[in-house]
MIDOSE-1310 file (N, C-alpha, C; in nm, 2 decimals, decimal comma, always signed):
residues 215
xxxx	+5,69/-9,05/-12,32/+5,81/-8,96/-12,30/+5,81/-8,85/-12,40; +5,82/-8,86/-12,54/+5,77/-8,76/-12,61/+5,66/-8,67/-12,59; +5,57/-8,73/-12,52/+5,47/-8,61/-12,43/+5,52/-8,52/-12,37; +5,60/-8,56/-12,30/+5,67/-8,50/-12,17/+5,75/-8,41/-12,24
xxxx	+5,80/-8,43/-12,31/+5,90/-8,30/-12,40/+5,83/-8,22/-12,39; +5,69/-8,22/-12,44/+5,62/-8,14/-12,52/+5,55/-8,00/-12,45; +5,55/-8,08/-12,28/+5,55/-7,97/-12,21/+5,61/-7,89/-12,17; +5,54/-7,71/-12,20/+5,65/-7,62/-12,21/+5,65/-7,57/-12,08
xxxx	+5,72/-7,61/-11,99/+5,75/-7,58/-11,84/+5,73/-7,41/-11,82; +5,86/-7,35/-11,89/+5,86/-7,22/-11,85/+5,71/-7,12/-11,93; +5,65/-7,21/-12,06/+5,56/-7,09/-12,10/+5,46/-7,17/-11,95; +5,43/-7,23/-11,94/+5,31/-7,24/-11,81/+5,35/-7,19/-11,66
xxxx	+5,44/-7,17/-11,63/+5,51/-7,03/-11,53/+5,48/-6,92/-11,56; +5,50/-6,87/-11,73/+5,50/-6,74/-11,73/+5,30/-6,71/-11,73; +5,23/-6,87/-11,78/+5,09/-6,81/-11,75/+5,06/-6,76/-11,58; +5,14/-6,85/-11,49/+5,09/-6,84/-11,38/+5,09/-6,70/-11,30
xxxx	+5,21/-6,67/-11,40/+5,26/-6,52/-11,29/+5,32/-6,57/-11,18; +5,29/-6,42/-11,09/+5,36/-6,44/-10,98/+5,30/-6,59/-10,90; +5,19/-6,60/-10,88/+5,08/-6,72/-10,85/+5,19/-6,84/-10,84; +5,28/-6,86/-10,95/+5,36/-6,98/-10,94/+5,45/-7,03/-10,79
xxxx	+5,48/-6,87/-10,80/+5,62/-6,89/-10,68/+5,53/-6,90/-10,52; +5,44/-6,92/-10,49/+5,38/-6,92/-10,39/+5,37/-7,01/-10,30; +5,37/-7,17/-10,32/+5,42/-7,27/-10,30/+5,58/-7,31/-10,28; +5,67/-7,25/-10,32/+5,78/-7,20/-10,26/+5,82/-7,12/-10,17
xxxx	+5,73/-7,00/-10,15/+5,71/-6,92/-10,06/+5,69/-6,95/-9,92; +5,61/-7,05/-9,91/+5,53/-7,16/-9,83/+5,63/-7,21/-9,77; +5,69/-7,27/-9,84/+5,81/-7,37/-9,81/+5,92/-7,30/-9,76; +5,96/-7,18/-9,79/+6,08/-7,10/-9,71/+6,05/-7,05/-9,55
xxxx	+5,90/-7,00/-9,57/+5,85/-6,96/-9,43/+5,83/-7,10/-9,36; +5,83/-7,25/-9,38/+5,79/-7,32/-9,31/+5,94/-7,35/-9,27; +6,04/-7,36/-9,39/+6,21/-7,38/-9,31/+6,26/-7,26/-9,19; +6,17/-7,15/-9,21/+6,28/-7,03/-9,14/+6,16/-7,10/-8,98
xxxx	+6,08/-7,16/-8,98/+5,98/-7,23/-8,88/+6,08/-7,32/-8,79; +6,10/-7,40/-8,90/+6,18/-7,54/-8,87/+6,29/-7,49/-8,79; +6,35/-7,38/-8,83/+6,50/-7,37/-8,79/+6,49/-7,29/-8,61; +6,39/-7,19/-8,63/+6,38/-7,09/-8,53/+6,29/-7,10/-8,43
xxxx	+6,18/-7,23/-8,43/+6,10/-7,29/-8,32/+6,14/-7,37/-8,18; +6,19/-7,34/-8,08/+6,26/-7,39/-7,97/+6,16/-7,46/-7,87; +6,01/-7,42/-7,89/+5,92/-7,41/-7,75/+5,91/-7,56/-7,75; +5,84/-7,62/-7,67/+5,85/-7,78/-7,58/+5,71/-7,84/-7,70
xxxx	+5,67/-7,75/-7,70/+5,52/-7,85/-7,83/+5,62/-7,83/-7,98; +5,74/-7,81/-8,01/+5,78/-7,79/-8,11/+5,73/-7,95/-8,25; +5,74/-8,03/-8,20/+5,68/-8,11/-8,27/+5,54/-8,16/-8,33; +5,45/-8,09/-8,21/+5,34/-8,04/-8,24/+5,33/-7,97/-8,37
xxxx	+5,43/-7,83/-8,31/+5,40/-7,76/-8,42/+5,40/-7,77/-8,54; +5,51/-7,84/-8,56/+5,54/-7,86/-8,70/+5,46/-7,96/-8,75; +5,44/-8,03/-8,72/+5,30/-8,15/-8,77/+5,17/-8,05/-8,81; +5,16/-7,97/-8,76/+5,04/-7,87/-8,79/+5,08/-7,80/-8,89
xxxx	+5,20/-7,74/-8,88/+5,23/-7,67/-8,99/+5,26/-7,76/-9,10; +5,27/-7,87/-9,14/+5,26/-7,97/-9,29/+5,15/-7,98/-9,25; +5,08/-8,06/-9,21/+4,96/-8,08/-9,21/+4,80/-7,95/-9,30; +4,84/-7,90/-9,23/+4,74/-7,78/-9,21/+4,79/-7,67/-9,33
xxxx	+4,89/-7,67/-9,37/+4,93/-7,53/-9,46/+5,00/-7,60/-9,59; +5,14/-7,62/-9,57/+5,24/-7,70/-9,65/+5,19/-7,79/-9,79; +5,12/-7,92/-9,70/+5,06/-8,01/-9,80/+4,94/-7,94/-9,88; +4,86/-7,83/-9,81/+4,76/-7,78/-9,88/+4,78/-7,73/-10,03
xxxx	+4,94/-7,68/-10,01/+4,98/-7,60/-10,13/+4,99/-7,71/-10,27; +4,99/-7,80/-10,23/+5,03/-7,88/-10,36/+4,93/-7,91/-10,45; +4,78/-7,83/-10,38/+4,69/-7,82/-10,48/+4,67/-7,69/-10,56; +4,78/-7,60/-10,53/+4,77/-7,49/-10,59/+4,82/-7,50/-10,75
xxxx	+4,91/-7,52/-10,75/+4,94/-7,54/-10,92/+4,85/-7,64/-10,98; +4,77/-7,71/-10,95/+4,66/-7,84/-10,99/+4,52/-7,72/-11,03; +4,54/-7,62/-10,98/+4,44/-7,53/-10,97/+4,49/-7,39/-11,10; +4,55/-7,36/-11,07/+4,58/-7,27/-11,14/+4,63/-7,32/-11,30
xxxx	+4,69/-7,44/-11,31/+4,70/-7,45/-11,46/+4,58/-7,45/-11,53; +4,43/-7,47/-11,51/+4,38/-7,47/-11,56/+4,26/-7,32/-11,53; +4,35/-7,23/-11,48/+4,27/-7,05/-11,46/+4,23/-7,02/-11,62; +4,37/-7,03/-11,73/+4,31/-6,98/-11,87/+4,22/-7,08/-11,92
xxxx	+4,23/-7,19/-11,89/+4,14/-7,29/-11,99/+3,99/-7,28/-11,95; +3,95/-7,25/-11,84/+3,84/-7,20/-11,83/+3,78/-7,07/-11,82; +3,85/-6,95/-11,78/+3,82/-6,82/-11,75/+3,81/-6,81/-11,87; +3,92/-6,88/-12,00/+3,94/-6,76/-12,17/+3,87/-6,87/-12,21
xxxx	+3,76/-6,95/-12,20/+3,70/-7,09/-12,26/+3,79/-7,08/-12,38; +3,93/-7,14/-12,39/+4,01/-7,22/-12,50/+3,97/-7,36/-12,46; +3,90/-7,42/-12,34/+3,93/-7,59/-12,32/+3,88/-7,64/-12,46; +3,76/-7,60/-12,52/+3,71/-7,69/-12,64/+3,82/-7,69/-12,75
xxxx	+3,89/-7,57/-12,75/+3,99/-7,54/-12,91/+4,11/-7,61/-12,84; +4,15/-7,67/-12,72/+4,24/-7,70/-12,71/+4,25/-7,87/-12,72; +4,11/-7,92/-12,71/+4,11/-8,03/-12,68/+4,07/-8,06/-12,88; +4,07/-7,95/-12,95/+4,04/-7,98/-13,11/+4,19/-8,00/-13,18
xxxx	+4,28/-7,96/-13,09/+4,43/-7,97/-13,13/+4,46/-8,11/-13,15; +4,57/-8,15/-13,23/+4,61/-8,30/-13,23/+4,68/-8,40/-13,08; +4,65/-8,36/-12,98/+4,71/-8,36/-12,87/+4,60/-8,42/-12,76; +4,63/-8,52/-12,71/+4,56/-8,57/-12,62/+4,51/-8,49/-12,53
xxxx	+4,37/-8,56/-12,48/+4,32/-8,50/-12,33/+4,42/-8,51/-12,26; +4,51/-8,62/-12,20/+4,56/-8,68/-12,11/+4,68/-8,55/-12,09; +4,72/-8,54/-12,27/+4,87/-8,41/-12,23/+4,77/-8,32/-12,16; +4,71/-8,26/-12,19/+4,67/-8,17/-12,15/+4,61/-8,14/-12,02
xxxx	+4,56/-8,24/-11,91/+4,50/-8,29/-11,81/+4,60/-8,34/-11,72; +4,59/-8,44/-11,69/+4,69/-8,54/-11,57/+4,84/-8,52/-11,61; +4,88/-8,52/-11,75/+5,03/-8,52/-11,75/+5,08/-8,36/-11,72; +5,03/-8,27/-11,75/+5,05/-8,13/-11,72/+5,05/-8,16/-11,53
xxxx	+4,92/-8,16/-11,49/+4,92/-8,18/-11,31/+5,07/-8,28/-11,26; +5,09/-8,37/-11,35/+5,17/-8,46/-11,27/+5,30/-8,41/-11,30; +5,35/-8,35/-11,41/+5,44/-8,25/-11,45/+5,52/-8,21/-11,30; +5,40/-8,08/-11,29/+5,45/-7,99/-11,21/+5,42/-8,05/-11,00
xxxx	+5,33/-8,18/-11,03/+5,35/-8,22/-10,89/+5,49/-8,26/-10,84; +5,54/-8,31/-11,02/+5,69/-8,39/-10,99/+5,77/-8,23/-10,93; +5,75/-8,13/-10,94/+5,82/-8,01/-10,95/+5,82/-7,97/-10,80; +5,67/-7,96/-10,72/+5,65/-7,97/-10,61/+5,73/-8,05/-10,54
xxxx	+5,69/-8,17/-10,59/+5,79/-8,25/-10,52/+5,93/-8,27/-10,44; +5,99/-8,22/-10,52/+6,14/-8,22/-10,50/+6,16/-8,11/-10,38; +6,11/-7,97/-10,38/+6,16/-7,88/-10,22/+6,06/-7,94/-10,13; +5,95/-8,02/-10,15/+5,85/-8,07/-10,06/+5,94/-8,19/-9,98
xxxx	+6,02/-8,29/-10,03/+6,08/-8,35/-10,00/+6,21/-8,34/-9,88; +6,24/-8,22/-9,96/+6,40/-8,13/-9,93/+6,37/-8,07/-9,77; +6,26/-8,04/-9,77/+6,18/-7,97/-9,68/+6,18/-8,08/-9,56; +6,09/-8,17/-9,59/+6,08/-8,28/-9,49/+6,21/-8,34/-9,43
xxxx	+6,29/-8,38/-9,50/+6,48/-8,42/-9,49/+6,53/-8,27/-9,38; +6,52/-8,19/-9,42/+6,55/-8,07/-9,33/+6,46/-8,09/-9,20; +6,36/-8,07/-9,20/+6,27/-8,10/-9,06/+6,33/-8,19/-8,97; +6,36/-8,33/-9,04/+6,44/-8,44/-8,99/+6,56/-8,39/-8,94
xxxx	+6,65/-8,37/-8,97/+6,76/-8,25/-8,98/+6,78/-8,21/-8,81; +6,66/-8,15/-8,86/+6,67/-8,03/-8,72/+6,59/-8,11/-8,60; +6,56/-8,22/-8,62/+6,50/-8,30/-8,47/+6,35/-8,35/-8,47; +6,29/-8,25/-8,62/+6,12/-8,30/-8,63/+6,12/-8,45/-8,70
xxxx	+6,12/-8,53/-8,65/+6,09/-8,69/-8,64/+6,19/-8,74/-8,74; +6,17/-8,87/-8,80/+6,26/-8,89/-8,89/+6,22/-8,89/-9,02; +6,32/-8,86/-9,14/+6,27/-8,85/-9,26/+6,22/-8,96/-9,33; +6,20/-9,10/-9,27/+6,16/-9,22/-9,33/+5,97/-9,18/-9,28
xxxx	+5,99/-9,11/-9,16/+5,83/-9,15/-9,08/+5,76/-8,97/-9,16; +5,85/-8,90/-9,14/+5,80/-8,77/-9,23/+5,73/-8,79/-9,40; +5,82/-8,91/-9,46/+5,77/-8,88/-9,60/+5,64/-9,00/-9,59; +5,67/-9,08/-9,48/+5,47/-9,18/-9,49/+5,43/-9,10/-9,44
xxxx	+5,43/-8,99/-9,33/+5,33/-8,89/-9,32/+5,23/-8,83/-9,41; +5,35/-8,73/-9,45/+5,28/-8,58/-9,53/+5,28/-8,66/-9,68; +5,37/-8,72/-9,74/+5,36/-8,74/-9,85/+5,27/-8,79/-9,91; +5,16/-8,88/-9,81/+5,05/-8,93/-9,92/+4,90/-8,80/-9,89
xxxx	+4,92/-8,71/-9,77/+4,87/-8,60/-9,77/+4,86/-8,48/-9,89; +4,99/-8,49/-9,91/+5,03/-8,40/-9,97/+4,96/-8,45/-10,17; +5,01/-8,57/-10,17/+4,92/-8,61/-10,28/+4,79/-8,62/-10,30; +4,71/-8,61/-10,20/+4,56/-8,63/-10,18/+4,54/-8,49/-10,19
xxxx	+4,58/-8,37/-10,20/+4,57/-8,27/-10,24/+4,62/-8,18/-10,35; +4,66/-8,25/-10,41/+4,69/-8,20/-10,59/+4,58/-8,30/-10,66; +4,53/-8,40/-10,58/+4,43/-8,49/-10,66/+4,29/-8,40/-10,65; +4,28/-8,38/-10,57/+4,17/-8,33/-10,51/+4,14/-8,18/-10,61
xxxx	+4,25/-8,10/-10,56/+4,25/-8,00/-10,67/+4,23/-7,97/-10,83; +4,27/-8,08/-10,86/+4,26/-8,08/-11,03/+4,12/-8,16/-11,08; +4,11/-8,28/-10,96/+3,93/-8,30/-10,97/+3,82/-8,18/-10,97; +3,85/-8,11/-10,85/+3,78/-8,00/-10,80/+3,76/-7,88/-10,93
xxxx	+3,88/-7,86/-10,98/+3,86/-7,74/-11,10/+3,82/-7,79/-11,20; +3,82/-7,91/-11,24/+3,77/-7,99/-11,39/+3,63/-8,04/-11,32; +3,59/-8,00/-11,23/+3,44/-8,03/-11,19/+3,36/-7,93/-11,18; +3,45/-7,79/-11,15/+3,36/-7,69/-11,13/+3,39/-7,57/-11,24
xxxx	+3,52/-7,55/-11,30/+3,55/-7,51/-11,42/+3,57/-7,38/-11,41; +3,63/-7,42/-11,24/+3,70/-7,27/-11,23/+3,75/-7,26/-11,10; +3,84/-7,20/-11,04/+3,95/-7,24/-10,90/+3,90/-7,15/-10,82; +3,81/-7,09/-10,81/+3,74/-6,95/-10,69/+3,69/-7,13/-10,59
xxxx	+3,54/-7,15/-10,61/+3,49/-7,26/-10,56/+3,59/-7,38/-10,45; +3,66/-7,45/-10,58/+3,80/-7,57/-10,50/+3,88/-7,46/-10,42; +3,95/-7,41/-10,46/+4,01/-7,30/-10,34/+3,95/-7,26/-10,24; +3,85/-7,24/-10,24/+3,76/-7,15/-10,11/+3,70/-7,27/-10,04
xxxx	+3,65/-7,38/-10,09/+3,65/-7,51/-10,04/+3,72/-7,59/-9,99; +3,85/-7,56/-10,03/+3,94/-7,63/-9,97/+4,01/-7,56/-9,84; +4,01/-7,43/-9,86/+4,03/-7,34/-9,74/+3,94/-7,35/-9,60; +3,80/-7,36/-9,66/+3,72/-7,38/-9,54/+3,72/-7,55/-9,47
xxxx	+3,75/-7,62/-9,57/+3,79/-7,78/-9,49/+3,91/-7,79/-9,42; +4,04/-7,71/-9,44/+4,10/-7,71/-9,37/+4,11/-7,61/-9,23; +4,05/-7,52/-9,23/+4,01/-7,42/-9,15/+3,91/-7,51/-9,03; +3,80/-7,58/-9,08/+3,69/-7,65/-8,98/+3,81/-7,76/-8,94
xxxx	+3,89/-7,81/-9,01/+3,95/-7,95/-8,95/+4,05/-7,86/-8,83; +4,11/-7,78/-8,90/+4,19/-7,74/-8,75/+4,12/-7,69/-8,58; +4,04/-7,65/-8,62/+3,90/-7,59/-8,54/+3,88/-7,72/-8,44; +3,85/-7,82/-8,53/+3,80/-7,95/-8,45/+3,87/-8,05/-8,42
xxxx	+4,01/-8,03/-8,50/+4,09/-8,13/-8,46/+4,09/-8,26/-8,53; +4,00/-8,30/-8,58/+3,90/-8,40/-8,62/+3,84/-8,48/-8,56; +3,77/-8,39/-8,50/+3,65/-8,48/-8,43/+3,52/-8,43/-8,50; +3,41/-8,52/-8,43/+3,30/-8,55/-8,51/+3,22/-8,44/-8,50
xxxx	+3,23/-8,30/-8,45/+3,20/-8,20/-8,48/+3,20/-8,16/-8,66; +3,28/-8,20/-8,71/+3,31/-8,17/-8,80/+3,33/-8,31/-8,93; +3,20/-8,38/-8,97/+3,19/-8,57/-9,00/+3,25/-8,52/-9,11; +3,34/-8,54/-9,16/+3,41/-8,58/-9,33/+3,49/-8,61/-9,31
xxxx	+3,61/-8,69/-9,37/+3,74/-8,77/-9,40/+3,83/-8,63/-9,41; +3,93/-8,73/-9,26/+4,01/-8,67/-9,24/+4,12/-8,71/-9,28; +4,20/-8,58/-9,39/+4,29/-8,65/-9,42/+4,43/-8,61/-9,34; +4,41/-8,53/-9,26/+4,52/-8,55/-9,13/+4,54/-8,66/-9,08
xxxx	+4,68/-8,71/-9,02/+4,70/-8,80/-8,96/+4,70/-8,77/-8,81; +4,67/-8,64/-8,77/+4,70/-8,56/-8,64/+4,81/-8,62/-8,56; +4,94/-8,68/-8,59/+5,02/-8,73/-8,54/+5,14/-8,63/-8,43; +5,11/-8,56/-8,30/+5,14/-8,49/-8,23/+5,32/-8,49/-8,26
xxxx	+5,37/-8,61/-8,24/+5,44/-8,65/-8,23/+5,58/-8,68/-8,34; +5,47/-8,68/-8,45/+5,55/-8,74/-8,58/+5,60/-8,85/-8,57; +5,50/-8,94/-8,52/+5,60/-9,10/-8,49/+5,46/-9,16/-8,60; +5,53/-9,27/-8,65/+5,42/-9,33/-8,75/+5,39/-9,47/-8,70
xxxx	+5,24/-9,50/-8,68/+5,19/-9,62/-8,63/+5,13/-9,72/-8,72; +5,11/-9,85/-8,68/+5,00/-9,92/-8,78/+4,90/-9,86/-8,84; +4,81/-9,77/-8,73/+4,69/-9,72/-8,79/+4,71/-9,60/-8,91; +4,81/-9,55/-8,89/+4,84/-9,45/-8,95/+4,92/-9,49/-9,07
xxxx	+4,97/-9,56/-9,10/+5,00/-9,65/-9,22/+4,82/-9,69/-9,29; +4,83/-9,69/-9,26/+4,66/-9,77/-9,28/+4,60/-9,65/-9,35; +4,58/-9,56/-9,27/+4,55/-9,41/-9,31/+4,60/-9,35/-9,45; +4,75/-9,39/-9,45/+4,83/-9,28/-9,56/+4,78/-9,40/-9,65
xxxx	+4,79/-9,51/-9,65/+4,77/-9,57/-9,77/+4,63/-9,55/-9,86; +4,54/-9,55/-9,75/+4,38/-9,51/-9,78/+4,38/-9,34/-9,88; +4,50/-9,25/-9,81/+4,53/-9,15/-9,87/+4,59/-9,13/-10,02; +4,66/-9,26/-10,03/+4,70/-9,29/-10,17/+4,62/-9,32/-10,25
xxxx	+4,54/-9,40/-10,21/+4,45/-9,49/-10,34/+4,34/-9,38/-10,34; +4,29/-9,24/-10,27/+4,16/-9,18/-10,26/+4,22/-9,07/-10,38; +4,37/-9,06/-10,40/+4,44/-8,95/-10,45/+4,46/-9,01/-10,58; +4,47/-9,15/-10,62/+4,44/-9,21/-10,74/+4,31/-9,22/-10,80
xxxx	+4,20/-9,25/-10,73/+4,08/-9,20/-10,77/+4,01/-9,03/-10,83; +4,09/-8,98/-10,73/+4,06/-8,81/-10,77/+4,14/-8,78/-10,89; +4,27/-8,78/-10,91/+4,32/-8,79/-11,03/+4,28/-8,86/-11,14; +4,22/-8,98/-11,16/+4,16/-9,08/-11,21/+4,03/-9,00/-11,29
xxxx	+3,95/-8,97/-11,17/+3,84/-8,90/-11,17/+3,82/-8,79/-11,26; +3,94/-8,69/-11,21/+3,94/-8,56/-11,29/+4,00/-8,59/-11,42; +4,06/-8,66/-11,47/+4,14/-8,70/-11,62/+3,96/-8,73/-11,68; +3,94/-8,79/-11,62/+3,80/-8,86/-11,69/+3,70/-8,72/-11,75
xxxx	+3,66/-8,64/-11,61/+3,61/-8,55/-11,60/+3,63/-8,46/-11,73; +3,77/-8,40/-11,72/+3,86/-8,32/-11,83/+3,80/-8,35/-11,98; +3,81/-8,54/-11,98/+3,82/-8,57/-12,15/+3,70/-8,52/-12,20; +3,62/-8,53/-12,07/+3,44/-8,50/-12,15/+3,39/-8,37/-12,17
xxx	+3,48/-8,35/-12,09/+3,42/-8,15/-12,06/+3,45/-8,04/-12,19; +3,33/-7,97/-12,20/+3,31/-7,86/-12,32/+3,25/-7,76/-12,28; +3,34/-7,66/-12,32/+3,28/-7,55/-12,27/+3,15/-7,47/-12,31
């Protein structure tokens, strides 16, 4: 808990710049979606739209907290400070996922709201999606040691999955539940949970990754 103090919320905003607010940005254009979509696949739609855009964003801040630590190579002087890898690594990411969190949520409850499925079946949806992609992200930059690469990688995985739909055109783990509907089934329970524990591993992963890395 004293860690958690220690994080200075607003100076890691003012690193991000504008960059920060963009993931909120996301989230306004996906409510002004939610509210003004009438056509008959409307629940299609919106499943695409979390699916495919929304959840993607939650690897954005997992990516950009760490733009200075590698572009201004401080990671070595920072990790020579009296302060754990961990502050510096996983508890910073999970910080600001808790931050995501909250309109990510607010967001889904409104979808509900307005007729897109229910908010019990919306948060087993997207929400373990949505974690599998802040995991993914912060593995990805503490792997490659810099956010051009995971960004542009992760753009082009979601770009071929929409393409394909997920089919075998396209063989990698899908972390879509392509649920047309927004109704949530056994298999798809099955799914998000697989999505949990793969999102604990990648965060797992990149903490590890972080402790050892020098620039």
């Amino acid at each position: 808990m004293k860690m958690l103090k220690r994080i200075d919320i607003l100076f890691e905003i003012k690193s991000m710049g504008l960059s920060f607010y963009v993931p909120f940005f996301v989230m306004i254009l996906s409510l002004v979606f939610f509210i003004t979509d009438t056509s008959d696949n409307r629940l299609q739609h919106a499943s695409r739209l979390l699916e495919f855009f929304v959840c993607l964003f939650s690897a954005w801040w997992s990516l950009y907290l760490f733009l200075d630590y590698y572009e201004d190579h401080e990671l070595e002087v920072l990790l020579s400070y009296p302060v754990s890898a961990f502050f510096h690594g996983l508890l910073r990411v999970s910080t600001f996922l808790g931050l995501f969190l909250i309109p990510f949520i607010l967001l889904l409850w409104i979808a509900s709201v307005k007729g897109y499925g229910t908010f019990k079946e919306n948060v087993i949806l997207y929400t373990p999606q949505m974690l599998f992609y802040s995991s993914i992200g912060f593995f990805l930059s503490t792997l490659a040691r810099n956010i051009i690469p995971p960004l542009s990688g992760l753009v082009a995985y979601i770009s071929l999955k929409y393409i394909t739909l997920g089919s075998s055109l396209f063989p990698v783990y899908n972390v879509m539940s392509f649920s047309s509907d927004m109704i949530v089934t056994h298999e798809i329970i099955g799914h998000c949970g697989l999505n949990v524990i793969l999102a604990l591993v990648f965060f797992t992963g990149g903490q590890i990754l972080f402790s050892k890395r020098k620039i």
